[in-house]
C-alpha positions in Angstrom: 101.7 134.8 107.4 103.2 132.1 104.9 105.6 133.4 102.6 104.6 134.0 98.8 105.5 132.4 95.8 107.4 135.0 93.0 106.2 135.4 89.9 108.6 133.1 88.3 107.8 130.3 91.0 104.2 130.8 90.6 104.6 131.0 86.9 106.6 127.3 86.9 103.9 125.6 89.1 101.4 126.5 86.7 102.8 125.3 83.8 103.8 122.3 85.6 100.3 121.9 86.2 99.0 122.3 82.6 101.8 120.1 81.4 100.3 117.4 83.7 96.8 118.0 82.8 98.4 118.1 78.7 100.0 115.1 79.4 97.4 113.0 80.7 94.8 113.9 78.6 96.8 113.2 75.5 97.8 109.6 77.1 94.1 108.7 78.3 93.4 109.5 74.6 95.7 107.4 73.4 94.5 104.3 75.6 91.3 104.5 74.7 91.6 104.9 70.8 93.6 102.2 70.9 92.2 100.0 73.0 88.9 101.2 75.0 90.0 101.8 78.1 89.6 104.3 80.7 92.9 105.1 82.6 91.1 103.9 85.7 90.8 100.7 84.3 94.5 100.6 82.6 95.7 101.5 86.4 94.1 98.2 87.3 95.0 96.4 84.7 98.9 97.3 85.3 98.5 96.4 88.7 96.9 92.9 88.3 99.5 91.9 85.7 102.7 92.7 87.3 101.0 90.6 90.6 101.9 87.3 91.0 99.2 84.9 88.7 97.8 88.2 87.8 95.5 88.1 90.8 95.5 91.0 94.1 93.0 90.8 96.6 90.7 94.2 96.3 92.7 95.7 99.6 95.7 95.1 98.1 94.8 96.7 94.7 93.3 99.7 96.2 96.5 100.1 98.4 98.4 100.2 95.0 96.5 102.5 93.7 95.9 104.6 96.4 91.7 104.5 96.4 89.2 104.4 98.4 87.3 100.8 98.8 83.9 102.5 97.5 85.5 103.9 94.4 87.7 100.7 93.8 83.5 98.5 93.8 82.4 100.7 91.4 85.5 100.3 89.6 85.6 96.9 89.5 82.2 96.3 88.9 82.5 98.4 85.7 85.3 96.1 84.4 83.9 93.1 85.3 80.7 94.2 83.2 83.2 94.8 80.4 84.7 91.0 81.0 88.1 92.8 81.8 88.2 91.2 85.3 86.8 88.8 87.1 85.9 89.0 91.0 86.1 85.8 93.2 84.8 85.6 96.7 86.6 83.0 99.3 85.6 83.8 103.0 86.4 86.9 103.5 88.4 87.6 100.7 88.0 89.1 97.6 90.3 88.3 94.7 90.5 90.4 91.7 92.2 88.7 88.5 92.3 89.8 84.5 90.3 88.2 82.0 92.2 87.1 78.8 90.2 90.1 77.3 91.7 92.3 80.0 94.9 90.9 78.8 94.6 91.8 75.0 93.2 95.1 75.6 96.1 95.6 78.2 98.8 94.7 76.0 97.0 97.7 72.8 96.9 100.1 75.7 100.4 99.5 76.8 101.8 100.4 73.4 100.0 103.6 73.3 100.8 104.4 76.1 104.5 104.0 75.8 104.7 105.4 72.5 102.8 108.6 74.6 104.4 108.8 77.1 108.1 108.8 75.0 106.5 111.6 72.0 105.7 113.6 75.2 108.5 113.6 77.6 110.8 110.9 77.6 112.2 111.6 74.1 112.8 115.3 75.1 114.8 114.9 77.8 118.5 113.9 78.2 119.8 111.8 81.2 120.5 114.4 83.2 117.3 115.6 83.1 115.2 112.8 83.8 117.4 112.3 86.6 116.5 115.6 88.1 113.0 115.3 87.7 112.8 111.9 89.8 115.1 113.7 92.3 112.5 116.4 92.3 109.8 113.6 92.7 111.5 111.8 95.4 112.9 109.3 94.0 116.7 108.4 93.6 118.0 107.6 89.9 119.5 104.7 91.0 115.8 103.4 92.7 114.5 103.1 89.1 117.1 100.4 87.8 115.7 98.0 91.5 113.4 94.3 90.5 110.1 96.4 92.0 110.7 99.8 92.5 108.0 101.9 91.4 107.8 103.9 88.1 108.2 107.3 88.1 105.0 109.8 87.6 104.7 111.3 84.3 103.7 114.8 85.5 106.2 117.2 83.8 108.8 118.5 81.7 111.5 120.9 80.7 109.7 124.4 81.0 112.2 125.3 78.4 110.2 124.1 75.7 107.0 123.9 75.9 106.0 123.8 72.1 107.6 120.0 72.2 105.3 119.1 74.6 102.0 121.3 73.4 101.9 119.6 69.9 102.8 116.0 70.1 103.6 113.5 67.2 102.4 110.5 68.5 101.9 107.3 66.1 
């Protein structure tokens, strides 16, 4: 029989979770409000403009984003509906690049959701901290500061203080 989590574990996984669920729902509020977008489509966006002339091929951006080639078509064929993408078709290959409209409404999301993401977490927590949570994630400090190493989820903070976290200023 597996072993049991104690109260106080059990108690800290849960408001991990809700913290995570708080989090994200205040951010994907914040992207669309200021800019119309779904996170799903934000996700894509971020990945097509950190590749090189803003273009992946569809295998490559579902890789990034971890998704499945169905959901990833359906996707895609949402945004490129909106004109936030455009799909090109050479052989076998299908290229996915961001419109100029993808761009603007990019660049409005990306402030929200920085601004978010600091009101939430970021500005709450001191070095040390932040270091122990990417140490709890995985990931070493030191990974952060490497050209392309990936950014660290935004999935939780100090239980010490919820109320910081619970009522955001954001703007």
């Amino acid at each position: 029989m597996a072993e049991e989590l104690t109260q106080g574990e059990a108690s800290t996984w849960r408001f991990i979770q809700r913290l995570t669920d708080l989090a994200q729902g205040v951010v994907e509020s914040e992207i669309r409000a200021a800019a119309d977008l779904s996170t799903s489509e934000f996700d894509v966006l971020s990945c097509l403009l950190e590749a090189p002339s803003r273009q992946l091929r569809q295998n490559e951006l579902a890789a990034q984003l971890g998704w499945d080639k169905s959901r990833l078509s359906h996707q895609l064929t949402r945004m490129e509906h909106r004109e936030l993408i455009e799909r090109h078709k050479a052989g076998r290959i299908h290229a996915v690049t961001m419109t100029r409209l993808g761009q603007q409404k990019f660049e409005l999301a990306g402030s929200a959701h920085v601004t978010a993401v600091r009101a939430l977490l970021v500005d709450h927590l001191s070095s040390d901290e932040r270091e122990a949570l990417l140490r709890t994630a995985g990931v070493e400090p030191d990974e952060i500061a490497a050209p392309g190493a990936p950014v660290a989820p935004v999935a939780a903070t100090k239980p010490a203080s919820p109320q910081r976290v619970l009522r955001p200023r954001i703007g």
